[in-house]
Short mmCIF file of the C-alpha atoms (twelve columns), coordinates in Angstrom:
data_MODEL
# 
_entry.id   MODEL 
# 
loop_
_atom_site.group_PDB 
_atom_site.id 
_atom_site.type_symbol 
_atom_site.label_atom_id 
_atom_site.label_alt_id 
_atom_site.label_comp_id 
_atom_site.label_asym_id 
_atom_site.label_seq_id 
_atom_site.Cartn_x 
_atom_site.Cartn_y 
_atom_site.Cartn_z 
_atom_site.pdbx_PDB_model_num 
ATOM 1   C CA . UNK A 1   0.000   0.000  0.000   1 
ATOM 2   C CA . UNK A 2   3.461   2.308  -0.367  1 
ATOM 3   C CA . UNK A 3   4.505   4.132  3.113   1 
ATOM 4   C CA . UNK A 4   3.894   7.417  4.739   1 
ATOM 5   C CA . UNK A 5   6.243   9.776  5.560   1 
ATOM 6   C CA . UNK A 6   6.645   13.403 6.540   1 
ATOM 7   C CA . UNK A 7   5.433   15.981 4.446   1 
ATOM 8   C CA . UNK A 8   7.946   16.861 1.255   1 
ATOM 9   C CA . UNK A 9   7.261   18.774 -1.591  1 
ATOM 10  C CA . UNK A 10  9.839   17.311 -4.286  1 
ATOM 11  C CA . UNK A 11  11.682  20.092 -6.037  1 
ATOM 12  C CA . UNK A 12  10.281  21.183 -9.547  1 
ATOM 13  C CA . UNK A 13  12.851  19.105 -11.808 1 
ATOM 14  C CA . UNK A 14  11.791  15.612 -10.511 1 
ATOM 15  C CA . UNK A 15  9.190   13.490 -12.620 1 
ATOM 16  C CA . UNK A 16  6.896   11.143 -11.539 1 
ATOM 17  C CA . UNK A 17  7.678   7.864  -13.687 1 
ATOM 18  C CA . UNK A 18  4.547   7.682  -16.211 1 
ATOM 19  C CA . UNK A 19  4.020   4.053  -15.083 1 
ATOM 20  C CA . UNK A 20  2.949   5.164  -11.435 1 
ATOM 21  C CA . UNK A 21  0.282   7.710  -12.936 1 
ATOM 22  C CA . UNK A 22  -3.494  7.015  -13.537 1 
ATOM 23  C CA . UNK A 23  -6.119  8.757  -15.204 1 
ATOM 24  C CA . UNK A 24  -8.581  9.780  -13.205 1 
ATOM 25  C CA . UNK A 25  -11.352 7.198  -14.006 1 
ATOM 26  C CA . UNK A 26  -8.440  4.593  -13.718 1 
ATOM 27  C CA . UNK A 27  -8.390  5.683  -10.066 1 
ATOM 28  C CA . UNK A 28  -12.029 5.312  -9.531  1 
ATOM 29  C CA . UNK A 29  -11.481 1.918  -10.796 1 
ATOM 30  C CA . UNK A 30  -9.086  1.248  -8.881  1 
ATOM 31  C CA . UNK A 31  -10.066 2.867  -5.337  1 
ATOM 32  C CA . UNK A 32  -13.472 0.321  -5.797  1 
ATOM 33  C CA . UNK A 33  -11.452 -2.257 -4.737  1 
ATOM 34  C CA . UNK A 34  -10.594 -1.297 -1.536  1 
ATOM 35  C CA . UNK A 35  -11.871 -2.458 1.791   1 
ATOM 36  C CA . UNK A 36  -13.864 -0.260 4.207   1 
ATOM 37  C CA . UNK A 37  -15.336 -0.418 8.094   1 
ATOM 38  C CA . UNK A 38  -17.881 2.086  9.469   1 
ATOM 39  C CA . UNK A 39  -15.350 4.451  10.918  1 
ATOM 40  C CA . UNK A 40  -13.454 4.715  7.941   1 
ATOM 41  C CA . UNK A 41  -14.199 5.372  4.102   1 
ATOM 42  C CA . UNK A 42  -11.667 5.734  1.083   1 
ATOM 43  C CA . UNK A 43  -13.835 5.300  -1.737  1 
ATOM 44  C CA . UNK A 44  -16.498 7.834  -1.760  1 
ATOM 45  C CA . UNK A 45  -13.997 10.766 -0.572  1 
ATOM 46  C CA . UNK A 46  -11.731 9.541  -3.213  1 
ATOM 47  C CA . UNK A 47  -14.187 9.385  -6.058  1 
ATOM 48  C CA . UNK A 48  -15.709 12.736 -4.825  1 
ATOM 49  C CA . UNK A 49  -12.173 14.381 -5.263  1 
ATOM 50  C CA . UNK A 50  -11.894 12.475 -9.089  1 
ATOM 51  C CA . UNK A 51  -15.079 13.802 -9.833  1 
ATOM 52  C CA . UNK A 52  -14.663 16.983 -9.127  1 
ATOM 53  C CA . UNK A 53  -11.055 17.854 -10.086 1 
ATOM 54  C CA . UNK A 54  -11.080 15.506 -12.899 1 
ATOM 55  C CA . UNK A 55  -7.566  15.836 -15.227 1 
ATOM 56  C CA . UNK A 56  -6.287  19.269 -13.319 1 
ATOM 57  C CA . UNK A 57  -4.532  17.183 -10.680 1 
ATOM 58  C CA . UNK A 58  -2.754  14.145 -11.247 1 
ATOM 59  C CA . UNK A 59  -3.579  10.669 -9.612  1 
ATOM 60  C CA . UNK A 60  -0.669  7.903  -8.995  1 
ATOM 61  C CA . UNK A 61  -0.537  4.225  -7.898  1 
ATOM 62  C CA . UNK A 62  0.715   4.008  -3.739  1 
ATOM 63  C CA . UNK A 63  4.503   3.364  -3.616  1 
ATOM 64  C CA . UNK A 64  5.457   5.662  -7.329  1 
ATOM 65  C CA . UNK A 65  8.722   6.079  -7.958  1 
ATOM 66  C CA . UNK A 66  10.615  9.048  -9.372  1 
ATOM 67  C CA . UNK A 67  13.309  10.106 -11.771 1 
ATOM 68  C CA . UNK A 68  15.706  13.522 -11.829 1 
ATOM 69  C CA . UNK A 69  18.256  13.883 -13.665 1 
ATOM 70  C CA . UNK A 70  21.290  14.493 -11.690 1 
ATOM 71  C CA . UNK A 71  24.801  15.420 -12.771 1 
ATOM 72  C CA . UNK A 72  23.720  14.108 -16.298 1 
ATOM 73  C CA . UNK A 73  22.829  10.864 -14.738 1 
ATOM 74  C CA . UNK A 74  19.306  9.628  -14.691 1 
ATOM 75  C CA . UNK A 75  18.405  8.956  -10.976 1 
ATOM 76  C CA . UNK A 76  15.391  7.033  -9.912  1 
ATOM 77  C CA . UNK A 77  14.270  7.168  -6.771  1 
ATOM 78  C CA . UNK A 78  11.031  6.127  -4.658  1 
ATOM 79  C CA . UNK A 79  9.312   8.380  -2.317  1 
ATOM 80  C CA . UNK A 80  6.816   8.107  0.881   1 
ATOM 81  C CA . UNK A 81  3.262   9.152  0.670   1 
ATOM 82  C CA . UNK A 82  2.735   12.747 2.671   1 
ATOM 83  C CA . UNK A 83  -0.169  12.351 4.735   1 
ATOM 84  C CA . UNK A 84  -2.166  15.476 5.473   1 
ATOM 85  C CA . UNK A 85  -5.117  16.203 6.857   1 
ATOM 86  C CA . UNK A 86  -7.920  18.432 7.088   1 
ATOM 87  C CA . UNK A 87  -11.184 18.800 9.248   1 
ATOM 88  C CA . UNK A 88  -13.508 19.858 6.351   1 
ATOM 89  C CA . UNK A 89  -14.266 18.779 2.766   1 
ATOM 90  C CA . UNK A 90  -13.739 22.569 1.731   1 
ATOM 91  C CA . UNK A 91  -10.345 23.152 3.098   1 
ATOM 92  C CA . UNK A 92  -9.055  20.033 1.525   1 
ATOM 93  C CA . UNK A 93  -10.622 20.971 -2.023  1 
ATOM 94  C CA . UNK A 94  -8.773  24.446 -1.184  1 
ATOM 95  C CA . UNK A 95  -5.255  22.575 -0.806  1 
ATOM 96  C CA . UNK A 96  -5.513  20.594 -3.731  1 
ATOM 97  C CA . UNK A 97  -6.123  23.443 -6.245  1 
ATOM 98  C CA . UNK A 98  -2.996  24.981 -4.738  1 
ATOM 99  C CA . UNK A 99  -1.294  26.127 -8.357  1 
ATOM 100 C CA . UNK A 100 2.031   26.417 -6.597  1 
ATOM 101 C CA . UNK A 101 2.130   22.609 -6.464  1 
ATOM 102 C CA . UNK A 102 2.222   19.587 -8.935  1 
ATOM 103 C CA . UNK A 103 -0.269  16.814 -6.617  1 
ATOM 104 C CA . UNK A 104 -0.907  13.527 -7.621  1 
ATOM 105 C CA . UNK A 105 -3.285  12.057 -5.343  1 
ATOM 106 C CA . UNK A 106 -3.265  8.212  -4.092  1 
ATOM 107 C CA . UNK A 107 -6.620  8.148  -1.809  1 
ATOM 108 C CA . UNK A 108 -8.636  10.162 0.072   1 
ATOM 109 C CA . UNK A 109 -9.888  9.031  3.007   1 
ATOM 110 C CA . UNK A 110 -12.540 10.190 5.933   1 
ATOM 111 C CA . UNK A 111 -11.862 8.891  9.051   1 
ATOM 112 C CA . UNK A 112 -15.002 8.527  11.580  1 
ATOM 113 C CA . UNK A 113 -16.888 10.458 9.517   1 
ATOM 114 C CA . UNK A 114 -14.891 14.067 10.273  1 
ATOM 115 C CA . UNK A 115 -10.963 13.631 9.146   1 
ATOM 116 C CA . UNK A 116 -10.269 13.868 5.600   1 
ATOM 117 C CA . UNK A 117 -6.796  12.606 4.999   1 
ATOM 118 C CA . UNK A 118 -5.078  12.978 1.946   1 
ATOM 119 C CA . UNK A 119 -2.197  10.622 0.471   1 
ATOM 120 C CA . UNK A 120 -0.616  12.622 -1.703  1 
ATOM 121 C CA . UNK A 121 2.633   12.893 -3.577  1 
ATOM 122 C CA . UNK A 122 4.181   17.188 -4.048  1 
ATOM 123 C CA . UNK A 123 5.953   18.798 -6.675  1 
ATOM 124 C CA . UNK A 124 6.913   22.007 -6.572  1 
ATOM 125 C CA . UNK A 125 5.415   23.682 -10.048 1 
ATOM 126 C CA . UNK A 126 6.329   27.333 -8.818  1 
ATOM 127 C CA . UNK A 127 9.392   27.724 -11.563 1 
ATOM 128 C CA . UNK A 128 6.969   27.016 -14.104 1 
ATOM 129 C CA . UNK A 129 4.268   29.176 -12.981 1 
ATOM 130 C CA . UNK A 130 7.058   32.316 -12.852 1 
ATOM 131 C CA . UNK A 131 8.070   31.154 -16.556 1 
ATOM 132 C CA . UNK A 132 4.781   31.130 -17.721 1 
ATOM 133 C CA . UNK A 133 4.290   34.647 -16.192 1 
ATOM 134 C CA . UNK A 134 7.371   35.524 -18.066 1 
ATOM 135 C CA . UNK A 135 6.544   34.450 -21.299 1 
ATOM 136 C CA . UNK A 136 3.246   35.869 -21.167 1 
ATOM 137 C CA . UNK A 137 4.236   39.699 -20.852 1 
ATOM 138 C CA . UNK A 138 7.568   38.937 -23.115 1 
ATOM 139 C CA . UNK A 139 9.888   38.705 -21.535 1 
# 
């Protein structure tokens, strides 16, 4: 199910390999399959957040695994899950349109009904937004 670590947002020139993304309705797919108790939900929240973002955000399998290029040597690399979470459905809908950031999403889950806790992965997308900026006024 991959592992969770502390919260990193990976710096802007790291890719996530293209055989660890999903489409969105490949994550609703998937996310059907998973097992659920009372106190805890993953595939409603997780569909909701498909549903609604749709292709602006970027969905991945659990454990993905990266690539940089370093020192012009290709470097591939795995990364934990950043768990965050939030107390209300807006808040977390907030986070997730955060420009600033690259986020590929894994679940979504609600725990007892009031914690929504995202498993996400974070790149940092705020070089590209400045160069877009820049090439819009000419510069």
């Amino acid at each position: 199910m991959g592992f969770i670590g502390a919260t990193t947002l990976l710096n802007h020139d790291v890719s996530i390999n293209p055989r660890s993304k999903m489409t969105w309705s490949q994550k609703i797919d998937d996310i059907s399959s998973y097992l659920e108790n009372p106190d805890f939900e993953v595939i409603n929240p997780t569909v909701k957040i498909c549903e609604y973002f749709k292709d602006k955000i970027g969905y991945c399998l659990p454990s993905s695994s990266f690539f940089v290029i370093d020192n012009s040597r290709l470097e591939i690399f795995n990364q934990p899950l950043n768990c965050l979470d939030f107390y209300n459905y807006d808040d977390l809908i907030k986070y997730l349109s955060d420009e600033k950031k690259t986020i590929y999403v894994s679940k979504i889950t609600l725990n007892f009904g009031r914690i929504y806790k995202a498993f996400i992965y974070e790149i940092d997308n705020l070089p590209n937004i400045r160069n877009h900026k820049l090439e819009k006024i000419g510069i």
